[in-house]
C-alpha positions as CSV (number, residue, x, y, z in Angstrom):
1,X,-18.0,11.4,9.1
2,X,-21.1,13.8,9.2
3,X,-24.2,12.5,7.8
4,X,-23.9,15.0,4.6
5,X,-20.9,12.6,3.6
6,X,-23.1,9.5,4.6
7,X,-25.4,9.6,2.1
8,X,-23.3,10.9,-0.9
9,X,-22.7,7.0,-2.0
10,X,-27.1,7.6,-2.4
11,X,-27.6,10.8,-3.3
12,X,-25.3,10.2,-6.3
13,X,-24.7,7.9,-9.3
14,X,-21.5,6.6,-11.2
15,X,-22.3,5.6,-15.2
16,X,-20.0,3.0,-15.9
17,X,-18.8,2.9,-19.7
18,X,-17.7,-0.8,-21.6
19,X,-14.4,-2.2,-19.9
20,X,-11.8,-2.2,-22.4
21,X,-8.9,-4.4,-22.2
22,X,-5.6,-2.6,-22.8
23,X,-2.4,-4.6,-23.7
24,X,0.5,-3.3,-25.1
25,X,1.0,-1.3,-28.5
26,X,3.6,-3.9,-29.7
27,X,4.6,-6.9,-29.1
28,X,6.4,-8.3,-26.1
29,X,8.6,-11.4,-25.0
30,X,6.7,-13.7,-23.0
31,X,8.3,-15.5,-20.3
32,X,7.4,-16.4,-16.8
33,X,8.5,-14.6,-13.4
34,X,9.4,-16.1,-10.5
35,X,7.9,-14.6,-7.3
36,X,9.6,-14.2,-3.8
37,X,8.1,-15.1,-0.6
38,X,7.5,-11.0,-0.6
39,X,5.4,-11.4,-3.5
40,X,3.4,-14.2,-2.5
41,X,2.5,-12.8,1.3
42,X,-0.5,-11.8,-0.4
43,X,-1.8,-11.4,-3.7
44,X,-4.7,-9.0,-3.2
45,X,-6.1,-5.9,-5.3
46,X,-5.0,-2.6,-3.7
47,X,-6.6,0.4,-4.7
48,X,-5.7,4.1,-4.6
49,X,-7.9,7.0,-5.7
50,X,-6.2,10.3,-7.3
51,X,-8.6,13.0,-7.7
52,X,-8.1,16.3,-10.3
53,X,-9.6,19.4,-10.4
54,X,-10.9,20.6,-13.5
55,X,-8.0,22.1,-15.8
56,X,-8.3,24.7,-18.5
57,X,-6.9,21.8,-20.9
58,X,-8.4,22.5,-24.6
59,X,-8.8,18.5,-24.9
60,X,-12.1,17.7,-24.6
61,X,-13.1,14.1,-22.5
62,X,-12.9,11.8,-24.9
63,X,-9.5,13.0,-26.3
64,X,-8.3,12.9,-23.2
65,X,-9.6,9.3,-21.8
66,X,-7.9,8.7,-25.3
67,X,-4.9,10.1,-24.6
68,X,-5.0,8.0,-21.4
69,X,-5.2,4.6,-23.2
70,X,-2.5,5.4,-25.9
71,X,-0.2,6.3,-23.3
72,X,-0.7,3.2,-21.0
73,X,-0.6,0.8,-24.1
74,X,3.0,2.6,-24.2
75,X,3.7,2.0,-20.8
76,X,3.1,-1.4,-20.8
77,X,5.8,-2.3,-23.2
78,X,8.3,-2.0,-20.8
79,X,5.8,-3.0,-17.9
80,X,5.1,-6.4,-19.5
81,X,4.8,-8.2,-16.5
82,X,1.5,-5.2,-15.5
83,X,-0.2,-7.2,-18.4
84,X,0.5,-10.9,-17.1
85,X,-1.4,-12.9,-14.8
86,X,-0.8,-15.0,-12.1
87,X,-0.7,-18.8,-12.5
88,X,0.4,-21.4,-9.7
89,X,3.2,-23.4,-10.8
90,X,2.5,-26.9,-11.0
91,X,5.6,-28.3,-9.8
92,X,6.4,-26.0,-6.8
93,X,2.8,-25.0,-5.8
94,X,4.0,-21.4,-6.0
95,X,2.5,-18.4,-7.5
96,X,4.5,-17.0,-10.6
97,X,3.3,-14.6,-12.9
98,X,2.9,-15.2,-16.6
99,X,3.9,-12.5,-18.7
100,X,1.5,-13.1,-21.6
101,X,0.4,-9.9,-22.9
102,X,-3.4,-10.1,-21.9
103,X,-3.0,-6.7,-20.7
104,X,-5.0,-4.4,-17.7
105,X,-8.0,-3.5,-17.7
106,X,-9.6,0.1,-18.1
107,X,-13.3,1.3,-17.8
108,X,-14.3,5.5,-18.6
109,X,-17.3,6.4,-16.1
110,X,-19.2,9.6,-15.7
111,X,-20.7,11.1,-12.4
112,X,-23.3,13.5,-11.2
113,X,-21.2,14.6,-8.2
114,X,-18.7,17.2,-8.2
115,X,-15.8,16.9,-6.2
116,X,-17.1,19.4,-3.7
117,X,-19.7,16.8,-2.8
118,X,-17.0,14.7,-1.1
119,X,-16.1,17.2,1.2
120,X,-12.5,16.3,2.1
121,X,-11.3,14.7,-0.9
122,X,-8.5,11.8,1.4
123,X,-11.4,11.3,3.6
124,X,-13.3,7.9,3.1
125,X,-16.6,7.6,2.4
126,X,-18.3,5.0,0.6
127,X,-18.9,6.6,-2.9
128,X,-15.4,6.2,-3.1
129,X,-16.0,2.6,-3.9
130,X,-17.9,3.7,-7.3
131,X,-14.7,4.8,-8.1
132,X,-12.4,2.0,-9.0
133,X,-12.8,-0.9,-11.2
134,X,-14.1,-3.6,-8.9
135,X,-12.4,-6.9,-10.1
136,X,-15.1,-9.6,-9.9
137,X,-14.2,-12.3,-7.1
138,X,-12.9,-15.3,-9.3
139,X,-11.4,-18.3,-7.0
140,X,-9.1,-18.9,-10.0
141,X,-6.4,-16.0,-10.0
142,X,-5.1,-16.7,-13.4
143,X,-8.5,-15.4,-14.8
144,X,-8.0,-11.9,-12.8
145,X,-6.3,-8.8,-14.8
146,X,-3.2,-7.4,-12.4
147,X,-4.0,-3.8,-13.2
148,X,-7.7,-2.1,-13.3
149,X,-8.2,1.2,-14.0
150,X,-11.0,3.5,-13.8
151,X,-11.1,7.0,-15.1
152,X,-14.3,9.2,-13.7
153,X,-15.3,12.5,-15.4
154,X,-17.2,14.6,-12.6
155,X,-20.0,17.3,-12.7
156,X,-17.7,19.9,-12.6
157,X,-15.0,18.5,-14.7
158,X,-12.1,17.3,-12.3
159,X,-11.7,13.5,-12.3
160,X,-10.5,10.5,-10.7
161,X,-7.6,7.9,-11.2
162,X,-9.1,4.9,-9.3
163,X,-5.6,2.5,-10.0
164,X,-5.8,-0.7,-8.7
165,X,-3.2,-3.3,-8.7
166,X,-2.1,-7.0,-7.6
167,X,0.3,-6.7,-5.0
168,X,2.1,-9.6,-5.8
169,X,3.0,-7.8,-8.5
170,X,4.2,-4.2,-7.2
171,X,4.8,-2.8,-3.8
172,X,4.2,1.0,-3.1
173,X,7.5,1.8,-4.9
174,X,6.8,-0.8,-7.7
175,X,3.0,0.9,-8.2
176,X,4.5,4.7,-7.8
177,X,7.3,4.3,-10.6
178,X,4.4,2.4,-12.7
179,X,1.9,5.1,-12.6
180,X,4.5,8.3,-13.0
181,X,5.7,6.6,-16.1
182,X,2.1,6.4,-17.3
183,X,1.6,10.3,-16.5
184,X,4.9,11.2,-18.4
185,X,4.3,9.3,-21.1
186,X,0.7,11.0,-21.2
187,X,2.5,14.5,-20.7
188,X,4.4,14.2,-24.3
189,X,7.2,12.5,-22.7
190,X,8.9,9.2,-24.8
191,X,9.6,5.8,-23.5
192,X,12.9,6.4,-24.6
193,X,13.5,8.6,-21.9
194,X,12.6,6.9,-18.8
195,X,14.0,4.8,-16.6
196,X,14.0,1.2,-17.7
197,X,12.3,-1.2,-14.8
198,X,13.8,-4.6,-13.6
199,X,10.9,-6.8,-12.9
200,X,13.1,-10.1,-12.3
201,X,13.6,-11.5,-9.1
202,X,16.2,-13.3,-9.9
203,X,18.8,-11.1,-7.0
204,X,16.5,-11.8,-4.4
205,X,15.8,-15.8,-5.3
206,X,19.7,-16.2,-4.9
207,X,19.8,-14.4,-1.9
208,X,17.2,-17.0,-0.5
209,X,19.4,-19.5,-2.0
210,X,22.6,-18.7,-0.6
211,X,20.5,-17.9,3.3
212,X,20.9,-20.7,5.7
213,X,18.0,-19.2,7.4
214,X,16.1,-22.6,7.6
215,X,13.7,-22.0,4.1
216,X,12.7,-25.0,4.8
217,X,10.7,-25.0,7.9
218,X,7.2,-26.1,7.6
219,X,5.5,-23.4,9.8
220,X,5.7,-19.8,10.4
221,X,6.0,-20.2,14.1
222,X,9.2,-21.9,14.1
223,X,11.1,-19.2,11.9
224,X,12.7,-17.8,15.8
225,X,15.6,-16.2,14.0
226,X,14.0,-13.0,12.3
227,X,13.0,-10.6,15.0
228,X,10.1,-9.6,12.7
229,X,8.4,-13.1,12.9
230,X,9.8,-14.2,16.5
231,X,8.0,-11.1,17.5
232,X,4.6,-11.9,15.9
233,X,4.9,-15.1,17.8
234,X,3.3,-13.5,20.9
235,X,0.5,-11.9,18.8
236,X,-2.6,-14.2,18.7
237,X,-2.4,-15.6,14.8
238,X,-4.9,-16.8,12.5
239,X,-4.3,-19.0,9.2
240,X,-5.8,-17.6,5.9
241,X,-4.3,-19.7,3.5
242,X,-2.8,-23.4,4.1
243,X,-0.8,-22.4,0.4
244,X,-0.7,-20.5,-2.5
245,X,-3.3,-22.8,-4.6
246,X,-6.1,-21.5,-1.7
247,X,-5.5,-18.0,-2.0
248,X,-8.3,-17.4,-4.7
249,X,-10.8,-18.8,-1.8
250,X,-9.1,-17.2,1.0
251,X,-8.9,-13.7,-0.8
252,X,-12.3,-13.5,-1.6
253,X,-13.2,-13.8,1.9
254,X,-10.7,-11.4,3.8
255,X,-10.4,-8.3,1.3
256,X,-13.0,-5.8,0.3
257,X,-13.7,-2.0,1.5
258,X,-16.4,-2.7,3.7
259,X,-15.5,-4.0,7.5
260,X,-18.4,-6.1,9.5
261,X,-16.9,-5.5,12.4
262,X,-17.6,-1.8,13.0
263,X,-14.2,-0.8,11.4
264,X,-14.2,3.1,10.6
265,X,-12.2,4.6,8.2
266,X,-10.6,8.0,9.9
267,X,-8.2,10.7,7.8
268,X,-6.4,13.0,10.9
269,X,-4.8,16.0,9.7
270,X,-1.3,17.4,11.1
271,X,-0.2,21.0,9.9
272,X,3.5,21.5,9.8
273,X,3.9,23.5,12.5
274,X,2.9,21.0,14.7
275,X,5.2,18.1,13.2
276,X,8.4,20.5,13.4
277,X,7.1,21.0,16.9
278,X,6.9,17.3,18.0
279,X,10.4,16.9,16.1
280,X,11.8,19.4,17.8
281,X,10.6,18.7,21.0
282,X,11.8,14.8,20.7
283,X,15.3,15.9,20.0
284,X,15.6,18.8,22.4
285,X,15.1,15.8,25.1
286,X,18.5,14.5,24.7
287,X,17.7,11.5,23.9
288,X,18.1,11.6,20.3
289,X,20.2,13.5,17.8
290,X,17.9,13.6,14.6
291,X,13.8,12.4,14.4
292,X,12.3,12.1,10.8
293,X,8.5,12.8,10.6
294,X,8.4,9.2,10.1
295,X,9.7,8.3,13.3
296,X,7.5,10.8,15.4
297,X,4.4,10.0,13.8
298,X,4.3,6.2,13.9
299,X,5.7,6.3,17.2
300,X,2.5,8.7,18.5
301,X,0.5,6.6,16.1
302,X,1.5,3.7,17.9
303,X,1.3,4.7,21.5
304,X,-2.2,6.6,20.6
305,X,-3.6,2.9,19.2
306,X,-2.4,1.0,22.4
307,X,-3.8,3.1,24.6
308,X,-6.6,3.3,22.5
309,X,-7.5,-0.6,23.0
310,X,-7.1,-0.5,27.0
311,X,-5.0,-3.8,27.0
312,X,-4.0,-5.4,29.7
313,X,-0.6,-4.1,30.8
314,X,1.7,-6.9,30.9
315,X,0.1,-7.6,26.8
316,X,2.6,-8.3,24.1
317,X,2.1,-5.5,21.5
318,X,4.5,-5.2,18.0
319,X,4.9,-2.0,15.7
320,X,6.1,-3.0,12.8
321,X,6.6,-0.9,9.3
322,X,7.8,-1.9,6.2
323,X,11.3,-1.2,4.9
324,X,12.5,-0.8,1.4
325,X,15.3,-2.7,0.6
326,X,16.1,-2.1,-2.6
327,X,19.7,-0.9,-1.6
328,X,19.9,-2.7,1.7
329,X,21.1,-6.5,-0.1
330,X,24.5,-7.3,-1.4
331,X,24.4,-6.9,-4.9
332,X,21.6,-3.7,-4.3
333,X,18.0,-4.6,-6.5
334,X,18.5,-1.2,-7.7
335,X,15.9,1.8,-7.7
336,X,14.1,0.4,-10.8
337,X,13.4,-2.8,-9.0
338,X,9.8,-3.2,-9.6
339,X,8.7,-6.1,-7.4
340,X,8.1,-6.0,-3.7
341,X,11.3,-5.1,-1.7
342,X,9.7,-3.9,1.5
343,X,10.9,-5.9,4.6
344,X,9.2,-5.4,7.8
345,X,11.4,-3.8,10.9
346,X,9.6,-5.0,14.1
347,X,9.6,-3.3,18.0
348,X,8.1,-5.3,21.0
349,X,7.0,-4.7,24.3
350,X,4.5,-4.7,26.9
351,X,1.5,-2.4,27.1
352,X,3.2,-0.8,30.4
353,X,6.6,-0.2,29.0
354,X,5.1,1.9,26.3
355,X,2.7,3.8,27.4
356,X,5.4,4.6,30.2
357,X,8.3,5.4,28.4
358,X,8.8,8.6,26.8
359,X,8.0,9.7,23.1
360,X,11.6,10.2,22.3
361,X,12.7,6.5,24.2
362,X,9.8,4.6,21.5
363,X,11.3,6.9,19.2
364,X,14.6,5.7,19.7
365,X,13.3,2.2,19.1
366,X,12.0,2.6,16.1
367,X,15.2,4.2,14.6
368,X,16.9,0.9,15.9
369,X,15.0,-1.4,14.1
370,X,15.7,0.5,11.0
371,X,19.3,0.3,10.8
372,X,18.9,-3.4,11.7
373,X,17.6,-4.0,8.1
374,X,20.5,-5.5,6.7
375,X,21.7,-8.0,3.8
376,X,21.5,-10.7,6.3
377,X,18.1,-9.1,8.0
378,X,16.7,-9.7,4.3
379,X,17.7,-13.1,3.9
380,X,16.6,-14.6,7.1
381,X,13.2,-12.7,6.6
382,X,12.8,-14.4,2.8
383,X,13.3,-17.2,4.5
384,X,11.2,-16.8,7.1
385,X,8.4,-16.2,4.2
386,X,9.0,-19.5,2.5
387,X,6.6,-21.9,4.9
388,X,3.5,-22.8,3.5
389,X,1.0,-21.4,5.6
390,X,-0.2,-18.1,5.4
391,X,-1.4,-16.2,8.8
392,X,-2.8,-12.8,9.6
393,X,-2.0,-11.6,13.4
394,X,-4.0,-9.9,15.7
395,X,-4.6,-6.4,14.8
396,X,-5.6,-5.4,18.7
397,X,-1.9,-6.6,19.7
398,X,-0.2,-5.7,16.6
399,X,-0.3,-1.8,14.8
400,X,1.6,-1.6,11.2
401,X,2.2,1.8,9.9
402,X,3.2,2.6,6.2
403,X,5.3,5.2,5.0
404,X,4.0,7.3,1.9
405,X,5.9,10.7,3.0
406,X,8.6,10.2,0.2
407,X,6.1,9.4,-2.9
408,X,6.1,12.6,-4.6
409,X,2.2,12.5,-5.6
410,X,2.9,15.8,-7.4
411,X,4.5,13.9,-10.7
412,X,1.4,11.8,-11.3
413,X,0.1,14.6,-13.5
414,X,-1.8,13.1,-16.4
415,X,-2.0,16.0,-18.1
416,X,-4.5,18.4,-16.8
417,X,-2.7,19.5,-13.6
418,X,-1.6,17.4,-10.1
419,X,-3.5,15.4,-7.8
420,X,-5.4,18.1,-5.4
421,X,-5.9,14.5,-3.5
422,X,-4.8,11.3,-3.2
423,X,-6.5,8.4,-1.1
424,X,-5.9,4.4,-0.8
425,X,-9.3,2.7,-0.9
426,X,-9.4,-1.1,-0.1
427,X,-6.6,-2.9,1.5
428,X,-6.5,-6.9,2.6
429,X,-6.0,-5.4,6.7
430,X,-7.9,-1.7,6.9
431,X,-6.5,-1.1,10.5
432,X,-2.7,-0.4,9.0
433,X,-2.1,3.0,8.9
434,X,-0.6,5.4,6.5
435,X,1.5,8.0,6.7
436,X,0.4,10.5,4.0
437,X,1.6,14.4,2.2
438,X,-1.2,16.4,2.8
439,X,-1.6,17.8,-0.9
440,X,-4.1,20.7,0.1
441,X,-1.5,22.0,3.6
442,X,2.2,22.3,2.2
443,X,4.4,20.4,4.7
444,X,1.1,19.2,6.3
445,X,0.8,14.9,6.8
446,X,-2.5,13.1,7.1
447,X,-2.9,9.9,9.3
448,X,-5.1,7.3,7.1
449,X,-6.8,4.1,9.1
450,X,-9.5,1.8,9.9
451,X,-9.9,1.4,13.4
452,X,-13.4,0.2,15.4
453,X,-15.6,2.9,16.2
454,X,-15.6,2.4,19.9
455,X,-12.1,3.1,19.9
456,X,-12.4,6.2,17.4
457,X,-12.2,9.2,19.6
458,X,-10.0,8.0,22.5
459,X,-7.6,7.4,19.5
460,X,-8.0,10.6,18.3
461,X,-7.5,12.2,21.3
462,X,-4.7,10.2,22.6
463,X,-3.0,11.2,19.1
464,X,-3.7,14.9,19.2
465,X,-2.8,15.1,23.3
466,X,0.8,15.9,24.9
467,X,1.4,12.4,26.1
């Protein structure tokens, strides 16, 4: 980041407006849903930013921050549980999520800065904290609002989406179909006509309840059946939370924006031609008969990271990546499943064997533990998930990388035109990285993630380079 970018969070101020508490526009049934073990892993506020460029819309500001509010009090008749909150349950000490209307919040700001101040609008900088609703740290969870959204008018008249959610409450598919039935609504578009969501969990509680994966095991260490957690056995662990009723503590101490630790937030840009190339290249090997754009860039991401790091060769390292399995169980959760439904695949080795072996051999790997994510895959992780404790690994040993190449950022058009930008802003581990469109380079994917700035350019180079 040049020091132009460095000192736009100064140079520039955000006018906050009065928070407003949204809730539905009519009534809905209240009732209580019960969360997975995917739910609970960690039920932090993740924020995204979407950035607009001024439209030639006739509305004027206000009519349209209006417009915005209507349209998500709309929304959240069929997304009841968006306007819940969490509550532990008193006789299982789990977290469920009480579907009692209190609804999201939403605050209108105004800025000084235009977008061109930001430079690169999916690069990081720390003005983009000004730009989402910052949930004040409460150690009681059931206080805290599942949904925050801030809407920021700029100089120049684009604006910002900041959308932050609980994600005990969504994952990325969950939060994607939330917020494109927010813009369609907002676009003239009636409830009526979308899809209706499934926010019970009911399929995937019986699938934990028909698993003899061994639920009941009191710590993570012991869950040797999944590969996913056998793996992270050899990755240096530490506990964050002894049990749901601690996570208000333990959150307020391990998310945030900011890193102490000298982590650096880095957006790397790959042009098309250069992703067909790697494809292409990977398959012409022999070794493999298709490669996705997934598979090539979290397996250079991967290799780039270890190398990176300069562990010692015989190290245990893991990728892992989360999998959607909506349609992976038997009965399928369906497409309109709104909880979480990602399951993570996970690859182990030693330092030597990858940074020896071949692109096209790690991407071979990483296609494998994909089609290992089956019905039983799922049940043995959920039970895997149900111990007490809950651990972060080592994120020197372990890399995760997130795939956003399928959301179609495109249909989260509020009105005034599509995102020129879209950027996540605070996550509970900043070194996972994501896998990105590149709104502003058709075909073009950006690499998001925090990583220490020692490390920066050897990762950067080690990324870019032929190995």
């Amino acid at each position: 980041m040049d020091m132009a970018m460095s000192n736009v969070k100064e140079r520039f101020k955000v006018t906050l407006g009065d928070e407003v508490i949204v809730k539905p526009c009519r009534d809905t049934t209240r009732n209580v849903l019960e969360l997975s073990g995917i739910d609970r892993i960690s039920p932090a506020i993740f924020c995204t930013l979407f950035f607009y460029r001024a439209s030639k819309s006739e509305s004027t500001v206000e009519e349209h921050r209006e417009k915005l509010q209507e349209s998500l009090e709309k929304v959240l008749v069929s997304w009841y549980s968006a306007a819940g909150r969490l509550r532990l349950n008193g006789a299982s000490g789990k977290l469920e999520i009480d579907c009692n209307g209190e609804g999201v919040t939403m605050r209108a700001a105004t800025t000084d800065a235009k977008l061109e101040d930001l430079g690169n609008l999916h690069e990081h900088n720390d003005f983009c904290n000004k730009l989402v609703h910052q949930i004040s740290d409460n150690e009681d969870l059931s206080q805290s609002p599942l949904v925050a959204v801030q809407v920021t008018r700029f100089a120049c008249g684009g604006y910002c989406v900041g959308f932050g959610f609980n994600h005990a409450l969504f994952d990325g598919f969950g939060a994607f179909s939330f917020l494109a039935s927010w813009a369609q609504i907002c676009c003239g578009k009636d409830v009526s006509e979308l899809i209706e969501p499934n926010h019970c969990r009911g399929t995937l509680m019986k699938t934990l309840a028909s698993s003899d994966s061994g639920a009941a095991a009191g710590s993570i260490y012991s869950q040797t059946h999944v590969s996913t957690i056998r793996d992270l056995c050899l990755v240096p662990m530490k506990m964050t939370a002894p049990d749901d009723s601690s996570w208000g503590s333990s959150l307020s101490q391990i998310t945030g924006p900011n890193s102490d630790d000298g982590t650096q937030f880095v957006t790397l840009c790959l042009k098309r031609e250069i992703i067909k190339d790697m494809k292409r290249t990977a398959v012409e090997s022999g070794a493999l008969s298709v490669c996705s754009t997934f598979d090539v860039l979290s397996a250079r991401v991967w290799k780039a990271r270890v190398r990176a790091f300069k562990l010692h060769p015989t190290t245990s390292i893991c990728l892992q990546f989360p999998v959607n399995a909506r349609n992976r169980t038997n009965p399928a959760l369906g497409e309109n499943f709104t909880g979480n439904a990602f399951v993570l695949a996970s690859i182990m080795c030693t330092v030597t064997e990858l940074v020896e072996e071949p692109l096209e051999h790690t991407i071979a790997r990483i296609q494998s533990a994909k089609r290992s994510i089956s019905d039983e895959y799922v049940k043995a992780y959920l039970g895997a998930l149900e111990c007490r404790e809950k651990f972060l690994p080592s994120m020197r040993e372990l890399t995760i990388v997130s795939d956003w190449t399928k959301f179609c950022f495109h249909e989260i058009d509020f009105g005034e035109g599509r995102p020129a930008a879209v950027s996540p802003v605070s996550t509970t581990v900043p070194e996972v990285a994501y896998l990105m469109p590149d709104l502003g380079e058709e075909g073009g994917m950006l690499v998001r993630l925090g990583i220490e700035g020692q490390y920066l350019q050897e990762f950067i180079n080690n990324l870019y380079g032929n190995r």
